[in-house]
N, C-alpha and C positions, 0 to 999 in steps of 0.2 A: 169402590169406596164411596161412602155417601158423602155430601160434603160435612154433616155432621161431628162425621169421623176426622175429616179431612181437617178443618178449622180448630175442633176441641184436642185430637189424641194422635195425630202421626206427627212421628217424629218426638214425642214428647215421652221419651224414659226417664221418668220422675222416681223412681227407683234410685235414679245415678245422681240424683238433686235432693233428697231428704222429702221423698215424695210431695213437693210444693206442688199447687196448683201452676202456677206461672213459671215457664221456665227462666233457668237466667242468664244474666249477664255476664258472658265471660268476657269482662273489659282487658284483654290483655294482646300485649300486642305479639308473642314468643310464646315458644314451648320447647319441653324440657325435656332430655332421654337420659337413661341410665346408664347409657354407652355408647361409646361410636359406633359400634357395629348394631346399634337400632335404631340409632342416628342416621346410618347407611340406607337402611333397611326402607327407610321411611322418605327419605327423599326423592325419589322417582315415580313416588306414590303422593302428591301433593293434591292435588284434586280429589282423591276421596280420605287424605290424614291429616290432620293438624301438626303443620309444621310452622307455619309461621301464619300470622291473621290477615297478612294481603290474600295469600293462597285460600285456606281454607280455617273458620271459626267453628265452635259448636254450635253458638245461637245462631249466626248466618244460615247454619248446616240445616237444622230444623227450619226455617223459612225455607228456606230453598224446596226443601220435600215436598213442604204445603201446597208452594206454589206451583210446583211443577202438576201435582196430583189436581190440583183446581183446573188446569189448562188440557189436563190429558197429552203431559206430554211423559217423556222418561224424565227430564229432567230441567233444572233451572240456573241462573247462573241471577244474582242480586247487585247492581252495581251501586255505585256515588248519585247519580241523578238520572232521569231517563233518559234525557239527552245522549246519556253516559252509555248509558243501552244500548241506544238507537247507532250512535257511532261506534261500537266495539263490533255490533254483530255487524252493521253493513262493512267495517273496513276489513272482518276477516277473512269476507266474503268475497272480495274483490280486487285487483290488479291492475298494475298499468297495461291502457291499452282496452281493458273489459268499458262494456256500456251496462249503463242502470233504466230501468225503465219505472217509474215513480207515479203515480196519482196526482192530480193535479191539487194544488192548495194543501198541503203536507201540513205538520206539524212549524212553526216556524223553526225551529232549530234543525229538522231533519230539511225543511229547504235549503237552509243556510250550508247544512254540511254537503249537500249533494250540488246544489248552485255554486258555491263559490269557494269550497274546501276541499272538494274530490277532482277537480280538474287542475288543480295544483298539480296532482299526481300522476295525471294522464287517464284521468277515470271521467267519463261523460255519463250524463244522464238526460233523457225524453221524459218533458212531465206532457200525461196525458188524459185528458178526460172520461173518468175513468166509469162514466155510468155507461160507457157501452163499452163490453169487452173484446169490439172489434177494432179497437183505437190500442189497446195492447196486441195486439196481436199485429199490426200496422204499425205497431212503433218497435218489433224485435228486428234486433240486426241478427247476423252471426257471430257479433263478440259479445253479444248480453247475455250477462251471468246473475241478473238479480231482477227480479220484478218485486216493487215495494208497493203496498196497501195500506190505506187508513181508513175503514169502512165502521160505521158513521165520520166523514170526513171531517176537520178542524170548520167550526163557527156556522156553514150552512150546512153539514152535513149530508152531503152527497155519498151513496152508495156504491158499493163495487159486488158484482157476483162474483163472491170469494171462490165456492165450488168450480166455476165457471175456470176464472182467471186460473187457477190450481191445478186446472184437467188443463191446462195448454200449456201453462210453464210445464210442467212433466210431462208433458209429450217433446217439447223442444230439451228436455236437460236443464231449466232452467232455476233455479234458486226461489223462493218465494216468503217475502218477512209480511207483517201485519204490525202495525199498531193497534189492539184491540181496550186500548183503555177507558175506549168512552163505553166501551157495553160492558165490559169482565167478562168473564168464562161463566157469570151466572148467567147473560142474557144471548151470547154467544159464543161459538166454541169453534174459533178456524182449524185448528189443528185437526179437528174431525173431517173438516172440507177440504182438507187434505194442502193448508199450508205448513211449509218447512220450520219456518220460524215466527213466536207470535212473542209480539214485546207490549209492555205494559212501562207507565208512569206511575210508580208504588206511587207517588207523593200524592198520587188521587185516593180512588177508594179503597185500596188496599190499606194505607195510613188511616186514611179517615179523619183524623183529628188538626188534619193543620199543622201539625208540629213537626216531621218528619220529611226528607227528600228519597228517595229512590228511582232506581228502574231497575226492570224488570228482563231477562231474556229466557225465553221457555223452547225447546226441543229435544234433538235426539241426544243421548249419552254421548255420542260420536262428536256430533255439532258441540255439545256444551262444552267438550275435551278441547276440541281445536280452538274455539273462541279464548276459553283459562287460558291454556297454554301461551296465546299469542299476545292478543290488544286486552284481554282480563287482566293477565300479570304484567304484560310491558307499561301498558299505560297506567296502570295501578289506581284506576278509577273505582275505587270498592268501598263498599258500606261498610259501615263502622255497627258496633255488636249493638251500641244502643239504639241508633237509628234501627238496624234488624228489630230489637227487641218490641220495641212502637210501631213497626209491620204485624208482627207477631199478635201483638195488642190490639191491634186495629181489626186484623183478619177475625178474631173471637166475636162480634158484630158487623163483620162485610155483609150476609144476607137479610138482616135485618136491615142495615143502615139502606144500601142501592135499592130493597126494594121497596122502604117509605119514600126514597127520592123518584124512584118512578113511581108510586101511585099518587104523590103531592104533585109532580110534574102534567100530570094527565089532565088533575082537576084544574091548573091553572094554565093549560094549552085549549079547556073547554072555555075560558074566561075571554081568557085574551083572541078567541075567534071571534068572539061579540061586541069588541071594540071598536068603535070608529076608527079610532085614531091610529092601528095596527094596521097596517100595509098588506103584511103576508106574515105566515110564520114558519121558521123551520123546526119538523121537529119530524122524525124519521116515523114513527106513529100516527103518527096525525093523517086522517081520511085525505085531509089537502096534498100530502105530500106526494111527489110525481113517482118515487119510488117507491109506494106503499104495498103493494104486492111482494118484491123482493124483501124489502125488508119482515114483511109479514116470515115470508121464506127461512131466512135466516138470523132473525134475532127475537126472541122469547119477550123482551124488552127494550126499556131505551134509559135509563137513567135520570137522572133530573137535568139536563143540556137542553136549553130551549133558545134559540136564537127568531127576533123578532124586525120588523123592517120597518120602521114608523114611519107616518104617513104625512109626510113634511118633505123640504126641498130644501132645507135650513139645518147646517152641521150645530146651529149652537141652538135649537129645540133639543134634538138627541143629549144634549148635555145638560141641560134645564131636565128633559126630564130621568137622567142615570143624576142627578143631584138632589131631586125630589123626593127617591126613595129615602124610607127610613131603614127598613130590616133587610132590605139587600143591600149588603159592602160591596163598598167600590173594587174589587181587586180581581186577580187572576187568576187561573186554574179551577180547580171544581173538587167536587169529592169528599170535602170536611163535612161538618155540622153545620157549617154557614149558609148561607143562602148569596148568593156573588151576583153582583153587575159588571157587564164589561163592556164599553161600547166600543166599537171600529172607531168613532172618534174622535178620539185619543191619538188616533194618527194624523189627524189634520189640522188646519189651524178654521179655528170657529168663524173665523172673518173673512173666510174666499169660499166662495165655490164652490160646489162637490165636483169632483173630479173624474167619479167613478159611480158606480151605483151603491157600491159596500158604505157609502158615508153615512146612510141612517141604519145599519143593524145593528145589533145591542142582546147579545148574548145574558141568556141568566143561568143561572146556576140554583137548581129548587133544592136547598137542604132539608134538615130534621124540625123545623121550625110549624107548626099548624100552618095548611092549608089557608085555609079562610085568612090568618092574621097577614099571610103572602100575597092574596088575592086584594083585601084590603089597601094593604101598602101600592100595590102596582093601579089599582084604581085611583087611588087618590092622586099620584101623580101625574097616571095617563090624562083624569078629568081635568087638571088644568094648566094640559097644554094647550 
């Protein structure tokens, strides 16, 4: 399927809807039969029938198809937030007693659950640095059942050889998720390097708009079944038909939107190279970057993610200058129209110290906004620090 296809007409029987362009909202939360005996009928069958809307929706249903078809997988599962995601598929995947093997600098919610929420349970986890995939393999016990990825990694973006790590969990039997949100399935596509599961944060570019929460969990029929069945329906962490519908919405401009944010992203990673006052930058494309070959390898693109390391020794410069901007918002996550500032910080207090070397990086986020009018804004600020 082209994605053309994919984004405008699967899943979309307008037929069954008074042939609208848009399909809609089936805001309801029950469904109805005409007898107990198809009432019967229909209950052991919840994951592919509308029986109730925790289980399964129609507009959910249509998202689901898209999403899955985007990923190359068989199938998808749409939850409450990605968070929601991230902890539904690792906890179905795992047991007391099983080890996790994770990437270093995770997601922070996915640190949270695997630091100090899965050990509750008797579930341990090795974070391990994950640009040489001799450090996974050096960190598999005999009870590790899951190796986790996040390639472009959270804020510097460190890489993982997806193929790599892929060919060696499946040689030991081992399990394998991805967080693929900061590239989408337009600029990479784990499931083809042969990971098991690849999870996404809808509330980024799949939304697009700001308005919207989701996650995302993409694999086999089998996997999608066992995940529903268990932490899907128990925990009953699931999207609601409007939040699907604003996915839906959003996905009708996913390839246009991600790929004005990486060619906007490019022109102002060629800017901010020629600045004084720029330390270093991260940005998985960029010639500077130490993994530029790999990533060449496997990712078509990088999105608009540019994190930057200013060239100070002073936590309240970094703030002088994320307060300077005009057209990049102060805030979090990435993937709208907006153009975002976010510095590390925010973690510290502006009147001690740096403590660590992350205290001047300062992530951006290059939205839909003109180039130059971005480049503009980050010059005026940089020139007077």
């Amino acid at each position: 399927m082209d994605i053309s296809y994919i984004l405008n007409e699967l899943g979309e029987e307008r037929d069954q809807y008074f042939n609208a362009i848009a399909p809609p909202i089936i805001q309801t939360s029950n469904f109805t039969f005409p007898s107990v005996a198809a009432m019967r009928a229909d209950l052991p069958f919840e994951y592919e029938r509308h029986f109730y809307t925790r289980g399964n929706n129609p507009t959910v249903a249509i998202l689901r198809k898209k999403l899955a078809a985007l990923e190359g997988t068989e199938d998808a599962l749409v939850l409450a937030s990605g968070s929601a995601a991230i902890a539904a598929a690792v906890l179905a995947n795992v047991r007391q007693g099983d080890h996790i093997v994770c990437v270093q600098k995770p997601y922070s919610w996915t640190l949270r659950l695997m630091r100090d929420y899965l050990p509750r349970f008797g579930v341990t986890t090795t974070f391990v640095d994950g640009t040489d995939t001799a450090n996974f393999e050096a960190a598999i016990r005999p009870e590790t059942r899951l190796i986790y990825l996040e390639s472009p990694n959270t804020f510097t973006f460190e890489l993982q050889d997806i193929r790599a790590v892929a060919q060696l969990a499946r040689e030991r039997g081992i399990l394998t998720m991805i967080d693929n949100s900061h590239c989408t399935p337009l600029f990479q596509r784990p499931a083809e390097l042969g990971v098991d599961i690849v999870l996404h944060s809808g509330s980024k570019y799949y939304g697009g708009h700001s308005d919207a929460i989701a996650g995302v969990i993409c694999g086999t029929t089998a996997m999608m079944k066992r995940i529903f069945s268990g932490e899907y329906m128990t925990l009953g962490a699931i999207i609601s038909p409007q939040n699907a519908w604003l996915l839906l919405r959003g996905l009708r401009t996913l390839q246009l939107r991600v790929q004005r944010s990486d060619d906007s992203a490019r022109q102002v990673v060629a800017f901010l190279e020629q600045h004084p006052a720029v330390r270093r930058i991260h940005f998985p494309l960029a010639d500077s970057h130490p993994q530029i070959e790999l990533a060449r390898r496997q990712m078509t693109g990088c999105g608009g993610l540019i994190t930057i390391a200013l060239d100070t020794d002073a936590i309240a410069t970094v703030d002088t200058f994320a307060d300077g901007l005009n057209r990049f918002l102060l805030g979090v996550s990435w993937g709208g129209h907006e153009s975002l500032v976010f510095p590390a910080s925010i973690g510290y207090d502006p009147a001690s110290a740096p403590t660590d070397e992350n205290y001047n990086l300062i992530r951006l986020y290059v939205g839909l906004e003109e180039p130059a009018v971005l480049i503009d804004d980050l010059r005026q600020s940089l020139d007077s620090l």
